[in-house]
mmCIF file of the N, C-alpha and C atoms, coordinates in Angstrom:
data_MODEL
# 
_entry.id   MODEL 
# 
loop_
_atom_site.group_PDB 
_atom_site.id 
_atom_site.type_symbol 
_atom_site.label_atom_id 
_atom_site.label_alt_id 
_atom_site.label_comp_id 
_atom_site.label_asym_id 
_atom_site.label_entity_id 
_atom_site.label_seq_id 
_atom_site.pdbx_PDB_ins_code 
_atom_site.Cartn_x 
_atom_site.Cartn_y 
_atom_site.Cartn_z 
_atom_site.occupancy 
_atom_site.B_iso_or_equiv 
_atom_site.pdbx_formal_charge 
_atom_site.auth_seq_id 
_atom_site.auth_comp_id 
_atom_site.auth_asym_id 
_atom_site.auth_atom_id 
_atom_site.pdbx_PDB_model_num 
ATOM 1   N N  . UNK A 1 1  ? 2.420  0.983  -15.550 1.00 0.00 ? 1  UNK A N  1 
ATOM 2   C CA . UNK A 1 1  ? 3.075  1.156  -14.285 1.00 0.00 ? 1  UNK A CA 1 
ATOM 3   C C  . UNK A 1 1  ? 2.635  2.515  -13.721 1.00 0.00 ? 1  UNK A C  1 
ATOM 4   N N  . UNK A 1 2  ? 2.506  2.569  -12.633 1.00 0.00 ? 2  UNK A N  1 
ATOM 5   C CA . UNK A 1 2  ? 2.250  4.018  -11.594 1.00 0.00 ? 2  UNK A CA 1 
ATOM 6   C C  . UNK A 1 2  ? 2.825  3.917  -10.631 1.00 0.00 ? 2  UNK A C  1 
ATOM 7   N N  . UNK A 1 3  ? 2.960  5.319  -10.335 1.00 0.00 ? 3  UNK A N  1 
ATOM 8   C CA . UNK A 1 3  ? 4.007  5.688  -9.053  1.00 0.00 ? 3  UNK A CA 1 
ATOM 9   C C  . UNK A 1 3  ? 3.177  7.109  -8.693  1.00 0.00 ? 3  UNK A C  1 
ATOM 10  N N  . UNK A 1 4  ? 3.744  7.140  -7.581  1.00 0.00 ? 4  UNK A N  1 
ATOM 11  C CA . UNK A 1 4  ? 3.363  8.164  -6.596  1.00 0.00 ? 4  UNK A CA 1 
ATOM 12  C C  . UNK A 1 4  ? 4.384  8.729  -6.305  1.00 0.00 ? 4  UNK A C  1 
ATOM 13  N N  . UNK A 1 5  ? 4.619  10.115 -5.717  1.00 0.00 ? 5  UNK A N  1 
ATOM 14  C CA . UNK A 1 5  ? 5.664  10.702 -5.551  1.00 0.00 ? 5  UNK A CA 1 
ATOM 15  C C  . UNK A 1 5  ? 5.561  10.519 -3.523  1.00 0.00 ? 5  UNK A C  1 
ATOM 16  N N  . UNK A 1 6  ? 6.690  10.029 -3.496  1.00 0.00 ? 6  UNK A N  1 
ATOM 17  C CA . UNK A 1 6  ? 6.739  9.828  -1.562  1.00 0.00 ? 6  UNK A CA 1 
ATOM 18  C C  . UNK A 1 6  ? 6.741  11.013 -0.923  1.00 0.00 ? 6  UNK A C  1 
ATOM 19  N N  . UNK A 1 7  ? 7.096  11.942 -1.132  1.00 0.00 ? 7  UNK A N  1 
ATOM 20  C CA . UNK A 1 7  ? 7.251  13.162 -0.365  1.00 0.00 ? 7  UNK A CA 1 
ATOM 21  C C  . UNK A 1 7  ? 7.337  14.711 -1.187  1.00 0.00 ? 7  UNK A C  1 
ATOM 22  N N  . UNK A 1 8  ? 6.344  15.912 -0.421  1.00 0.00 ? 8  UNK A N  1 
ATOM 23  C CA . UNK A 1 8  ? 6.904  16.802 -1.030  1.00 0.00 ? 8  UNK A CA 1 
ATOM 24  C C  . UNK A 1 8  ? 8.423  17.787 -1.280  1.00 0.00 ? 8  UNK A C  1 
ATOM 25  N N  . UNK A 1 9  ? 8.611  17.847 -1.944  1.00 0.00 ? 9  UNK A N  1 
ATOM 26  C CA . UNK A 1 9  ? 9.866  18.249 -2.604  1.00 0.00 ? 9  UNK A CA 1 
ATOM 27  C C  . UNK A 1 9  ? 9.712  19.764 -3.016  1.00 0.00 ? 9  UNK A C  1 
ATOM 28  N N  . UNK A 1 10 ? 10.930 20.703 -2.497  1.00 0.00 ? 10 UNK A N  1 
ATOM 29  C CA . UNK A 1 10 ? 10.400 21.523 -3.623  1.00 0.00 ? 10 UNK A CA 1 
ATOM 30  C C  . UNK A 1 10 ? 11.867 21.576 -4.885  1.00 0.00 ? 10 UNK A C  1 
ATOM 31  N N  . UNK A 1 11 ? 12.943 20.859 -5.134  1.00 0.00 ? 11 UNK A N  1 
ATOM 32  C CA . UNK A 1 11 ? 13.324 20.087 -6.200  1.00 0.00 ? 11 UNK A CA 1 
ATOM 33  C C  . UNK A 1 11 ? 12.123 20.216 -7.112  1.00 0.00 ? 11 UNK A C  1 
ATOM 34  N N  . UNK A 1 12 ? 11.453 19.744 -6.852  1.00 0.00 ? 12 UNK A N  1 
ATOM 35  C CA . UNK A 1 12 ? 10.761 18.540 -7.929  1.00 0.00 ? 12 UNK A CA 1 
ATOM 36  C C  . UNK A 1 12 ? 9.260  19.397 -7.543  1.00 0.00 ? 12 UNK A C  1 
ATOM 37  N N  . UNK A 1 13 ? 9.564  20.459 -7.962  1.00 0.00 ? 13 UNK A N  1 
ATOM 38  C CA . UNK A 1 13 ? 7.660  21.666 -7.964  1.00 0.00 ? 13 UNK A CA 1 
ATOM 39  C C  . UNK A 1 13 ? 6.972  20.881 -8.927  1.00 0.00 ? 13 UNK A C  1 
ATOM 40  N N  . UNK A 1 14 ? 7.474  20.883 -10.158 1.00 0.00 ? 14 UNK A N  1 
ATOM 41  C CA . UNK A 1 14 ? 6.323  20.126 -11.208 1.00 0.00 ? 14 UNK A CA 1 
ATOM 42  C C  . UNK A 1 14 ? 5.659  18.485 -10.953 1.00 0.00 ? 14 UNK A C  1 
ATOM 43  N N  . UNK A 1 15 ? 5.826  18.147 -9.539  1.00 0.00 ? 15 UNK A N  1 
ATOM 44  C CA . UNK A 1 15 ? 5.230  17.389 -9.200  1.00 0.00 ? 15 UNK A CA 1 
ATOM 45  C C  . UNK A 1 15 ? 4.435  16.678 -8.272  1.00 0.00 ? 15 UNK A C  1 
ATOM 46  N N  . UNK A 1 16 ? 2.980  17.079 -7.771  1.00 0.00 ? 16 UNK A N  1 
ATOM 47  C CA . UNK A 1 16 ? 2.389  16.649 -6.874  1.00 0.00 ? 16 UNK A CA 1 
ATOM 48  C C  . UNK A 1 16 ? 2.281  15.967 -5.826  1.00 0.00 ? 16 UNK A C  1 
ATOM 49  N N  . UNK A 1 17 ? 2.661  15.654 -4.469  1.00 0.00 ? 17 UNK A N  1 
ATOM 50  C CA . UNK A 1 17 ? 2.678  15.295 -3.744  1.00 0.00 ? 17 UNK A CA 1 
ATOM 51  C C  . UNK A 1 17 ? 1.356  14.065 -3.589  1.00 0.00 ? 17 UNK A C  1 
ATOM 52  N N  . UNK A 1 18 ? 1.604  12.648 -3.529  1.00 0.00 ? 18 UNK A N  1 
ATOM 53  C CA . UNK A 1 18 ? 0.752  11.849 -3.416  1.00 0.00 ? 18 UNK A CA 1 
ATOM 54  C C  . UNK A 1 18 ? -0.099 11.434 -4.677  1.00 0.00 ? 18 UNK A C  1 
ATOM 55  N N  . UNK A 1 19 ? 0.100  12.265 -5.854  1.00 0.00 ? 19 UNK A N  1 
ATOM 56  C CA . UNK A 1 19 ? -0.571 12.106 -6.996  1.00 0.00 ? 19 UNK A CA 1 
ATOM 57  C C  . UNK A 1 19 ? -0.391 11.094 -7.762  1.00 0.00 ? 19 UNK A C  1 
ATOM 58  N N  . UNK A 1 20 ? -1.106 9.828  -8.273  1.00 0.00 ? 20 UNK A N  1 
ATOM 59  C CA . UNK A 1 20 ? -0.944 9.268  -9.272  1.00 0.00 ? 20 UNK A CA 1 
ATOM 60  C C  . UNK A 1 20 ? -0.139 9.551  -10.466 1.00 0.00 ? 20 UNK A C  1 
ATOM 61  N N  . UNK A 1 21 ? 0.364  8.592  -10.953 1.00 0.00 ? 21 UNK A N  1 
ATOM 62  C CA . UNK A 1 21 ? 1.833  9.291  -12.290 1.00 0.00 ? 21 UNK A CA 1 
ATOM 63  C C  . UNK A 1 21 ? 1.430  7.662  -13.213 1.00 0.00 ? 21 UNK A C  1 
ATOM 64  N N  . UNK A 1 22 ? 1.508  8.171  -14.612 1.00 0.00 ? 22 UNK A N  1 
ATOM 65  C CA . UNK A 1 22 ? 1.843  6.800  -15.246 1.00 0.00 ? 22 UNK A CA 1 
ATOM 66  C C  . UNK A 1 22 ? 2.865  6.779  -15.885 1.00 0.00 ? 22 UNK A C  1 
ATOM 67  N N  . UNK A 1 23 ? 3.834  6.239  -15.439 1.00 0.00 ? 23 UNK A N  1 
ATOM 68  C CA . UNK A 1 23 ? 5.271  5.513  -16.290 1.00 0.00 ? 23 UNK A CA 1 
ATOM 69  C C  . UNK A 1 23 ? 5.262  5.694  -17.627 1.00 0.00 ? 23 UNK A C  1 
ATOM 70  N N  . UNK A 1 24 ? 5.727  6.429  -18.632 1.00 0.00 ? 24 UNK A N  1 
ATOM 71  C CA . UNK A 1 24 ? 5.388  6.025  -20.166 1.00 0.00 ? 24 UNK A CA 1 
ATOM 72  C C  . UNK A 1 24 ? 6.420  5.455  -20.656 1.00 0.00 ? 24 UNK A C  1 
ATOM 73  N N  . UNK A 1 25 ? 7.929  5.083  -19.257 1.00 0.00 ? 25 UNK A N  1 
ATOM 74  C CA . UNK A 1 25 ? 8.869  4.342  -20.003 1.00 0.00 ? 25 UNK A CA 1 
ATOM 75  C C  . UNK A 1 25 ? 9.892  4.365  -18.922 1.00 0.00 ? 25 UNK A C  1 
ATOM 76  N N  . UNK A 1 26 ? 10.859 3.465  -19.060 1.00 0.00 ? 26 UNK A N  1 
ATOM 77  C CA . UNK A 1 26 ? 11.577 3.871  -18.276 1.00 0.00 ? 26 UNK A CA 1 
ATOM 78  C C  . UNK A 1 26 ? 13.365 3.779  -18.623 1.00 0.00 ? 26 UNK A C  1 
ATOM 79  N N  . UNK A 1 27 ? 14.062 4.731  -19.133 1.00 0.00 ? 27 UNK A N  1 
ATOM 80  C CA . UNK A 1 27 ? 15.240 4.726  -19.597 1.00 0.00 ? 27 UNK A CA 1 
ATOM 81  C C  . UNK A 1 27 ? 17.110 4.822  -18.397 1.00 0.00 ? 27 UNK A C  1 
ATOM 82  N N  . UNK A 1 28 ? 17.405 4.479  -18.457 1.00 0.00 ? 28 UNK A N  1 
ATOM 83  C CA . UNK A 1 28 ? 18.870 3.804  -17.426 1.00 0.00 ? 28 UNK A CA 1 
ATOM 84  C C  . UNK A 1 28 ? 18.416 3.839  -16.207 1.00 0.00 ? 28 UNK A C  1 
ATOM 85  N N  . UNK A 1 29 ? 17.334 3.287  -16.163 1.00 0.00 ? 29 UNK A N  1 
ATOM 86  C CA . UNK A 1 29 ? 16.408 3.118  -14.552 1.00 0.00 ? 29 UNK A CA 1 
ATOM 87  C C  . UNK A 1 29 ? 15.563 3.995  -14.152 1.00 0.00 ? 29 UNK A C  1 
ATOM 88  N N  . UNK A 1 30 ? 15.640 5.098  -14.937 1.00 0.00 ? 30 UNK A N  1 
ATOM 89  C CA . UNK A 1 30 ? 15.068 6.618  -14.411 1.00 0.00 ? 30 UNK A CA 1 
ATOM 90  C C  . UNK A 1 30 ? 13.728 6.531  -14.678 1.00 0.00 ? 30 UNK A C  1 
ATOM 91  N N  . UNK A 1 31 ? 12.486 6.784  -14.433 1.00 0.00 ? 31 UNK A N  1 
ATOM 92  C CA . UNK A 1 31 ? 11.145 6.821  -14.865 1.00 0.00 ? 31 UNK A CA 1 
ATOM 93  C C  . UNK A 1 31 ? 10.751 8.123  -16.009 1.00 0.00 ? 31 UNK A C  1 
ATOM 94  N N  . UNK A 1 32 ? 10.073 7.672  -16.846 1.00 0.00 ? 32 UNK A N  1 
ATOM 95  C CA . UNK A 1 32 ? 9.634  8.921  -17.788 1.00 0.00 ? 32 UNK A CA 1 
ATOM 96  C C  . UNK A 1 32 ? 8.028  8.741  -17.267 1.00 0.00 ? 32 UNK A C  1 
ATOM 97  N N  . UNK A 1 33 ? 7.872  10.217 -17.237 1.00 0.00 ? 33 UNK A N  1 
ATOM 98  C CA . UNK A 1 33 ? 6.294  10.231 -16.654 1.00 0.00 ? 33 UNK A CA 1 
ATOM 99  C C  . UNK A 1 33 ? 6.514  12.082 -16.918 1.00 0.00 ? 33 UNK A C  1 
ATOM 100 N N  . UNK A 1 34 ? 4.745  12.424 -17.291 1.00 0.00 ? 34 UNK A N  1 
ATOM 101 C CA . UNK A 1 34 ? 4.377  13.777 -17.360 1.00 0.00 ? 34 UNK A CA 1 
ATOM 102 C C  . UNK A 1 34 ? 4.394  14.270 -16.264 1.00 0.00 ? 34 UNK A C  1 
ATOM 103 N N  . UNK A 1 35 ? 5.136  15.543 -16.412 1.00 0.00 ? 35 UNK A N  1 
ATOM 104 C CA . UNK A 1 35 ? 4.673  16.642 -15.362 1.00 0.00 ? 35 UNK A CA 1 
ATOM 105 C C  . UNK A 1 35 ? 3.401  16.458 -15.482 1.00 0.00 ? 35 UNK A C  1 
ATOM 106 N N  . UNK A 1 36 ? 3.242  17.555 -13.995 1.00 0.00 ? 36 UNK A N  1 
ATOM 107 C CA . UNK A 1 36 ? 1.624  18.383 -13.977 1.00 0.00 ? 36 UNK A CA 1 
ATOM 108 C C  . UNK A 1 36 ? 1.863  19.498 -15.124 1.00 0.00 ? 36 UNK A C  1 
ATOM 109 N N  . UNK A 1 37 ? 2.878  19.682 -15.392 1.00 0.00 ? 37 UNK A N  1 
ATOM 110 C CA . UNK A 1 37 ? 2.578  20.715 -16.754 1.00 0.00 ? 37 UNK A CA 1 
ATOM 111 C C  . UNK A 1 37 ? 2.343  19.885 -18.318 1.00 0.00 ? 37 UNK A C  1 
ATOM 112 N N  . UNK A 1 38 ? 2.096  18.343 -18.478 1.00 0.00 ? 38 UNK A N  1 
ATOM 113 C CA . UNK A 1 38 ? 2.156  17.563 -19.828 1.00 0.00 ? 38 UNK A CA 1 
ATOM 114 C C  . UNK A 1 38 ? 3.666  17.710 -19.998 1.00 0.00 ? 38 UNK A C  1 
ATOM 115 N N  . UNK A 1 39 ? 4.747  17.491 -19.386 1.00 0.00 ? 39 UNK A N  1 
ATOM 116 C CA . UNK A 1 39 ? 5.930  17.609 -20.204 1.00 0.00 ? 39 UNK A CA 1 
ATOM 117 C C  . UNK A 1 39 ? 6.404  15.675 -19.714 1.00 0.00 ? 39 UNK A C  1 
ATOM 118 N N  . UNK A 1 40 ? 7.258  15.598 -20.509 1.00 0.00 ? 40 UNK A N  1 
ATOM 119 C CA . UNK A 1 40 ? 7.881  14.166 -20.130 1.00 0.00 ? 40 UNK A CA 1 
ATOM 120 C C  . UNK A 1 40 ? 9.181  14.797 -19.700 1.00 0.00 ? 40 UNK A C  1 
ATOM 121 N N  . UNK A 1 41 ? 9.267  13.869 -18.354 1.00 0.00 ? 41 UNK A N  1 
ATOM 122 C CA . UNK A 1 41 ? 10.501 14.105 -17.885 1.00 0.00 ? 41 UNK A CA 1 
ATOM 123 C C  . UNK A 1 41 ? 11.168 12.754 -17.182 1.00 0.00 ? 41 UNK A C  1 
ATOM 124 N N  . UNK A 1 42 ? 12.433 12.428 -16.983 1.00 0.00 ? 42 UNK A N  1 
ATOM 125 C CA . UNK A 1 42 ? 13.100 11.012 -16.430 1.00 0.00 ? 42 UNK A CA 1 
ATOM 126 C C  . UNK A 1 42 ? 13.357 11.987 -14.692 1.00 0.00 ? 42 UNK A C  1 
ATOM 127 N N  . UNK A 1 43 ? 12.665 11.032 -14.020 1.00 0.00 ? 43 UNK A N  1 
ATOM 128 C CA . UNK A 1 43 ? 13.322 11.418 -12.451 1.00 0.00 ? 43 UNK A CA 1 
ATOM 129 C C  . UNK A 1 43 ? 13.791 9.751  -11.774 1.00 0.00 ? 43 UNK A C  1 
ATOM 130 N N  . UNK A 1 44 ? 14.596 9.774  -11.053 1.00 0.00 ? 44 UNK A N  1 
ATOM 131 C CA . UNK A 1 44 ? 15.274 9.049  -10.265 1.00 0.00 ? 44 UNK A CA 1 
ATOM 132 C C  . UNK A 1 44 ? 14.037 7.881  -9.541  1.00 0.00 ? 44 UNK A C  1 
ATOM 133 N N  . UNK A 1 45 ? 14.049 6.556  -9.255  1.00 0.00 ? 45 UNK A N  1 
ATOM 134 C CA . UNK A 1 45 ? 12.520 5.882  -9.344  1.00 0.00 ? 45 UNK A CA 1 
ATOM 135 C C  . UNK A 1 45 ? 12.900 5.910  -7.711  1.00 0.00 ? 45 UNK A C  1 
ATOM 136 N N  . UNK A 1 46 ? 13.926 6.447  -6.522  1.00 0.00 ? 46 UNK A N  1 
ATOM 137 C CA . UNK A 1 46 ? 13.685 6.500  -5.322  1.00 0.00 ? 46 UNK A CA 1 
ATOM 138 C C  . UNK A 1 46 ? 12.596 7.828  -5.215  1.00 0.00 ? 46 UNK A C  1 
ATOM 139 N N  . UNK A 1 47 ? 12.459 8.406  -5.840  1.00 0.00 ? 47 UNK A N  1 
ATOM 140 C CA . UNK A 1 47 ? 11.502 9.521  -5.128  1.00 0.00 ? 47 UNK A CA 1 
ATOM 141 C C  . UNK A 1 47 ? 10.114 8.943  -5.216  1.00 0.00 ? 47 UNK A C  1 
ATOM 142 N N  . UNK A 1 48 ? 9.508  7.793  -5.447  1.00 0.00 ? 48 UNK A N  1 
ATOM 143 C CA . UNK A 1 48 ? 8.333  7.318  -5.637  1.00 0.00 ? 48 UNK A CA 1 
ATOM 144 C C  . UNK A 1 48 ? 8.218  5.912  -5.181  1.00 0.00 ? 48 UNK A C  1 
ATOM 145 N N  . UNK A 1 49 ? 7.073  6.128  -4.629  1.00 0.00 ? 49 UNK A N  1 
ATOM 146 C CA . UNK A 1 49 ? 6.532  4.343  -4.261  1.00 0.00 ? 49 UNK A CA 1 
ATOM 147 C C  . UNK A 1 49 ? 5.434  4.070  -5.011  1.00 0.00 ? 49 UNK A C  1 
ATOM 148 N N  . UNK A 1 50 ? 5.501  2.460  -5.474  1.00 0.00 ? 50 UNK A N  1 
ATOM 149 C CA . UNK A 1 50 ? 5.053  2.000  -6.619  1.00 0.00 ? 50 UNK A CA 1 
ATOM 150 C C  . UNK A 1 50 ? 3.598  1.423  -6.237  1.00 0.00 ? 50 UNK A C  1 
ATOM 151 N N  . UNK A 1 51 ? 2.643  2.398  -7.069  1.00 0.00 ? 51 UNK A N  1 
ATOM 152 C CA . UNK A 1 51 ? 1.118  1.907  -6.794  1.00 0.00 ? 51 UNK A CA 1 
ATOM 153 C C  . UNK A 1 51 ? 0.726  0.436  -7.338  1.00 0.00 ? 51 UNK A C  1 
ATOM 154 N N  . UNK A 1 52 ? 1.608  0.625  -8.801  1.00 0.00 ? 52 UNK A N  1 
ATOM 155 C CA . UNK A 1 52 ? 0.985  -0.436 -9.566  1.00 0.00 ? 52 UNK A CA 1 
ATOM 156 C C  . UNK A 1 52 ? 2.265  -1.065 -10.604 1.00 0.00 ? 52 UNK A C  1 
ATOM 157 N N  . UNK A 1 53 ? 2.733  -2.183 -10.301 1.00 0.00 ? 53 UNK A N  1 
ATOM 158 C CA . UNK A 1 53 ? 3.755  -2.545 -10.836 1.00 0.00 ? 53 UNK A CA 1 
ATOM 159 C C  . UNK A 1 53 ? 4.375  -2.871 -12.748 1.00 0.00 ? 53 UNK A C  1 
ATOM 160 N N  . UNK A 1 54 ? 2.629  -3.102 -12.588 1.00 0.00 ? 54 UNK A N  1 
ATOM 161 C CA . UNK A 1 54 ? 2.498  -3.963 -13.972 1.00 0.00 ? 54 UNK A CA 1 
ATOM 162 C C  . UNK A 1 54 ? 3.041  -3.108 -15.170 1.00 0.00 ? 54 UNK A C  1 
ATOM 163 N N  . UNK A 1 55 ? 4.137  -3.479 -16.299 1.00 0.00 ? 55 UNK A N  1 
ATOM 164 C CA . UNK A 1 55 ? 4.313  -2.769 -17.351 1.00 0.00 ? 55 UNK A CA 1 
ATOM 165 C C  . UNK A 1 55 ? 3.214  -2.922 -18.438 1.00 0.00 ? 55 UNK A C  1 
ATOM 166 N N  . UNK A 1 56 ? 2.781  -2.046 -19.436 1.00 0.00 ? 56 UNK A N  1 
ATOM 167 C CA . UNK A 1 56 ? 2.015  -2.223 -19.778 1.00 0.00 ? 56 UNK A CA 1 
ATOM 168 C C  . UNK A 1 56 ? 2.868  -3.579 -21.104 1.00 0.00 ? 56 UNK A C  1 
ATOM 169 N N  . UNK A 1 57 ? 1.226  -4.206 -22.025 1.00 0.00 ? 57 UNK A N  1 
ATOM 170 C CA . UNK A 1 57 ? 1.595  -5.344 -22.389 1.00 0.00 ? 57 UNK A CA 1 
ATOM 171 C C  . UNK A 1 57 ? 2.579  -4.399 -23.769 1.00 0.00 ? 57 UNK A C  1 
ATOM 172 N N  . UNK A 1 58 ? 2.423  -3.458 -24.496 1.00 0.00 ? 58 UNK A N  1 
ATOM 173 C CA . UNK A 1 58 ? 3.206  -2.823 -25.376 1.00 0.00 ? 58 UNK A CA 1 
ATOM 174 C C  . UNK A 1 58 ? 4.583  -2.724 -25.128 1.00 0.00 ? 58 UNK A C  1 
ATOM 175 N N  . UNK A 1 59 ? 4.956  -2.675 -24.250 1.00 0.00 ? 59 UNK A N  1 
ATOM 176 C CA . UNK A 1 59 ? 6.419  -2.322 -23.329 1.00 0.00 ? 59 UNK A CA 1 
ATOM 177 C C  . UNK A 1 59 ? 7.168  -3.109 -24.138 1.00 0.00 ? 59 UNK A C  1 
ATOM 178 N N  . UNK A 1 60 ? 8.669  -3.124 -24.758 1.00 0.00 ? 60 UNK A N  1 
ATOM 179 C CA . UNK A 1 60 ? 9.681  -3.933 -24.743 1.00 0.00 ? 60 UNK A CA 1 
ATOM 180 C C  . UNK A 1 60 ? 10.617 -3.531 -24.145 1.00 0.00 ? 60 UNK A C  1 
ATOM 181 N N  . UNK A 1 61 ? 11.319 -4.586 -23.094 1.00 0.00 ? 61 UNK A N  1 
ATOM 182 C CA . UNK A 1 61 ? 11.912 -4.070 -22.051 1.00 0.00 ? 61 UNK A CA 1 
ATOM 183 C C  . UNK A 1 61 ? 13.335 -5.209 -22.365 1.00 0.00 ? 61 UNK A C  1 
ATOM 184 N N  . UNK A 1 62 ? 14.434 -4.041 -22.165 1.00 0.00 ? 62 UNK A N  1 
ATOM 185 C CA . UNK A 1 62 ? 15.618 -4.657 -22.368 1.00 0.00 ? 62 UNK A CA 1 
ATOM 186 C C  . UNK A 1 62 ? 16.623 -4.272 -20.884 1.00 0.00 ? 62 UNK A C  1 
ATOM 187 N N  . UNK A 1 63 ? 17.015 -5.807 -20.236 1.00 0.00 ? 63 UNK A N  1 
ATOM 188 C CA . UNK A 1 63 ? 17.911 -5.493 -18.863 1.00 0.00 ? 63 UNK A CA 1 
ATOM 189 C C  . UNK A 1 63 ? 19.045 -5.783 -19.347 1.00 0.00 ? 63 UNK A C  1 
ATOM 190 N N  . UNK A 1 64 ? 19.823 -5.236 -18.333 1.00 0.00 ? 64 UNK A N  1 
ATOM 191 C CA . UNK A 1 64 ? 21.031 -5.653 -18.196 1.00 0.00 ? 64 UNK A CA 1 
ATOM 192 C C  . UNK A 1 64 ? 21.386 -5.413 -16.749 1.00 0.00 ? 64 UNK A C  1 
ATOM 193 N N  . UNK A 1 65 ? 23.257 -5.841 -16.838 1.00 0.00 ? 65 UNK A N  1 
ATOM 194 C CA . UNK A 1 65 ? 23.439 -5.236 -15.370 1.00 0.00 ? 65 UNK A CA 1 
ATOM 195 C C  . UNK A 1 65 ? 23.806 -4.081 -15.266 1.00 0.00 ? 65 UNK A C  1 
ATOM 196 N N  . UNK A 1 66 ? 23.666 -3.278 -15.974 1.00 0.00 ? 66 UNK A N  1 
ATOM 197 C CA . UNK A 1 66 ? 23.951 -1.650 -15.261 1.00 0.00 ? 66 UNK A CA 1 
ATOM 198 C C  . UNK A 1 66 ? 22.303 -0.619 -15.579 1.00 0.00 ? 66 UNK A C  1 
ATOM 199 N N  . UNK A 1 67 ? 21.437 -1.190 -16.481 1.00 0.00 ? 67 UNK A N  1 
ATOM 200 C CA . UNK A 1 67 ? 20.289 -0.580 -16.276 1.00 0.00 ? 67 UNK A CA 1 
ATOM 201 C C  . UNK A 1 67 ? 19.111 -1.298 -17.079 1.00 0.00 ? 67 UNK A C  1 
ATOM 202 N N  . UNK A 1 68 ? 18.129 -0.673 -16.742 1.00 0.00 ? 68 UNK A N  1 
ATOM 203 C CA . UNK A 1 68 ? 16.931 -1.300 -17.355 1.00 0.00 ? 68 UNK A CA 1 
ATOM 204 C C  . UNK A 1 68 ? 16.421 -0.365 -18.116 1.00 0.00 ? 68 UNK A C  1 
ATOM 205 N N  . UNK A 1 69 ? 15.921 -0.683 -19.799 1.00 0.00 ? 69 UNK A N  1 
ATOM 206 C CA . UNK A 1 69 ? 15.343 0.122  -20.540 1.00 0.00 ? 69 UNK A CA 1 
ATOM 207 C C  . UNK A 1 69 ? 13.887 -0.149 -21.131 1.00 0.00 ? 69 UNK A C  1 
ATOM 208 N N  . UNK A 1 70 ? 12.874 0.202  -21.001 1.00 0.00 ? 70 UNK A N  1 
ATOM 209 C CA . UNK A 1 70 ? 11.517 -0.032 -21.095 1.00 0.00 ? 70 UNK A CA 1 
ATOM 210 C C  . UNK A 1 70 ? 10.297 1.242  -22.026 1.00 0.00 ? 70 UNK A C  1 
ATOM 211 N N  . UNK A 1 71 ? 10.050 0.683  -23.090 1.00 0.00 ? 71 UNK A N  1 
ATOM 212 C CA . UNK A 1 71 ? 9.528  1.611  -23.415 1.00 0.00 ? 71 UNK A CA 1 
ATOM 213 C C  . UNK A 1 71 ? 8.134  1.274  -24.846 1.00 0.00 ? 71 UNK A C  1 
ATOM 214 N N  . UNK A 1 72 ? 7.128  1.628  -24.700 1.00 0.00 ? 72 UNK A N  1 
ATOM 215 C CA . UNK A 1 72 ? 6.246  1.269  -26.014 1.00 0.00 ? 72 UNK A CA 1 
ATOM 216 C C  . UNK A 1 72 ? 6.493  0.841  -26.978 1.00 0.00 ? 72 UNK A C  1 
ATOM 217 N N  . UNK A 1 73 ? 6.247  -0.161 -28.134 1.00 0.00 ? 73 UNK A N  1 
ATOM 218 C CA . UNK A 1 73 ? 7.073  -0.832 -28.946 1.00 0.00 ? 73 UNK A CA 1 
ATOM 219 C C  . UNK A 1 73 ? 7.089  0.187  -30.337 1.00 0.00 ? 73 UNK A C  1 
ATOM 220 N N  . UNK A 1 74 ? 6.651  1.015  -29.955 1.00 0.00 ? 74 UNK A N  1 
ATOM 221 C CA . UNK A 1 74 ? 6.216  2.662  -30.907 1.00 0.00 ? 74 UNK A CA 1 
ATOM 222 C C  . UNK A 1 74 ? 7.374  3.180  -30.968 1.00 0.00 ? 74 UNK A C  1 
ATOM 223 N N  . UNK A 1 75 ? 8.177  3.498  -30.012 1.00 0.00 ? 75 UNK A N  1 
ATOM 224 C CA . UNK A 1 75 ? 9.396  4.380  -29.415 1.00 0.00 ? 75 UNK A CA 1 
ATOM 225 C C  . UNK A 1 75 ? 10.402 3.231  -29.093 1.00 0.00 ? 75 UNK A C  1 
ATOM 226 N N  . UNK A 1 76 ? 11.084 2.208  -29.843 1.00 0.00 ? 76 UNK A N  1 
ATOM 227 C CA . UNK A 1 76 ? 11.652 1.204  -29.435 1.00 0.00 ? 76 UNK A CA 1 
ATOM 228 C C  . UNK A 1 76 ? 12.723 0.858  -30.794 1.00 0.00 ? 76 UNK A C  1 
ATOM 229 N N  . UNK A 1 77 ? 11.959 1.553  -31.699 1.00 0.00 ? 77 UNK A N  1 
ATOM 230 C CA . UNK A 1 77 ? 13.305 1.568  -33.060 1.00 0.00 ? 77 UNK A CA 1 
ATOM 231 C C  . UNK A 1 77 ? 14.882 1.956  -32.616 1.00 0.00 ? 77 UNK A C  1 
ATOM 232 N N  . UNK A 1 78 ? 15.500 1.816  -33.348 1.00 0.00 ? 78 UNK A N  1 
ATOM 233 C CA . UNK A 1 78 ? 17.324 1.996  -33.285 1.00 0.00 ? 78 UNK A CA 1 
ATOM 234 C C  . UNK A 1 78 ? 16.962 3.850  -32.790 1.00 0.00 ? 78 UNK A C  1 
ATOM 235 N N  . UNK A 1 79 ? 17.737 3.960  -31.888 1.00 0.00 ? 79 UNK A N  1 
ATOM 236 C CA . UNK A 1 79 ? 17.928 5.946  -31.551 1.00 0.00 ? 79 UNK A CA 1 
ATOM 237 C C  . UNK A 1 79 ? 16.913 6.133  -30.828 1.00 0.00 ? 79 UNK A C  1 
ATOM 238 N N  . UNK A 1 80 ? 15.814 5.607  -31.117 1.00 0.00 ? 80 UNK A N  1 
ATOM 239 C CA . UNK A 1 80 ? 14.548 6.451  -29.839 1.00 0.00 ? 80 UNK A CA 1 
ATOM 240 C C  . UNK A 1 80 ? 14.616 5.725  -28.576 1.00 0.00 ? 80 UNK A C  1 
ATOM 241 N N  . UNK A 1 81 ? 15.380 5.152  -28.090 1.00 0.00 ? 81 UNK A N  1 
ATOM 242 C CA . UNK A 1 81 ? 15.463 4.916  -26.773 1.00 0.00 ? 81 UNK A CA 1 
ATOM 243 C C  . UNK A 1 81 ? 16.794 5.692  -25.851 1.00 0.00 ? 81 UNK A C  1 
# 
């Protein structure tokens, strides 16, 4: 999955305006994706419009109705989500 950040912010400095981002998960709806500094961080998925929808095929993704949890089947044991 990729996202783009919609607008500059200065909230949100550690993150590029218009720049490509790849999803590495996504926990109570929030997106996990690297800063421009390599850090993982969860931001809110309205600040971004979605380049590329597709989860990757590793993903196990668990919904419900109050959130969606998505994440590498690496990081998917009991506690790491």
């Amino acid at each position: 999955m990729i996202v783009k950040l919609k607008k500059k912010s200065a909230r949100y400095r550690d993150l590029t305006f218009a720049q490509p981002y790849v999803v590495t998960g996504i926990e109570a709806d929030d997106l996990r994706l690297l800063t421009d500094a390599g850090r993982p961080f969860l931001y809110p998925p309205e600040l971004f419009s979605l380049v590329d929808s597709r989860e990757p095929v590793d993903w196990v993704t668990q919904r419900s109705l109050r959130c969606t949890i998505a994440a590498p089947t690496s990081r998917t044991h009991i506690g790491s989500l």
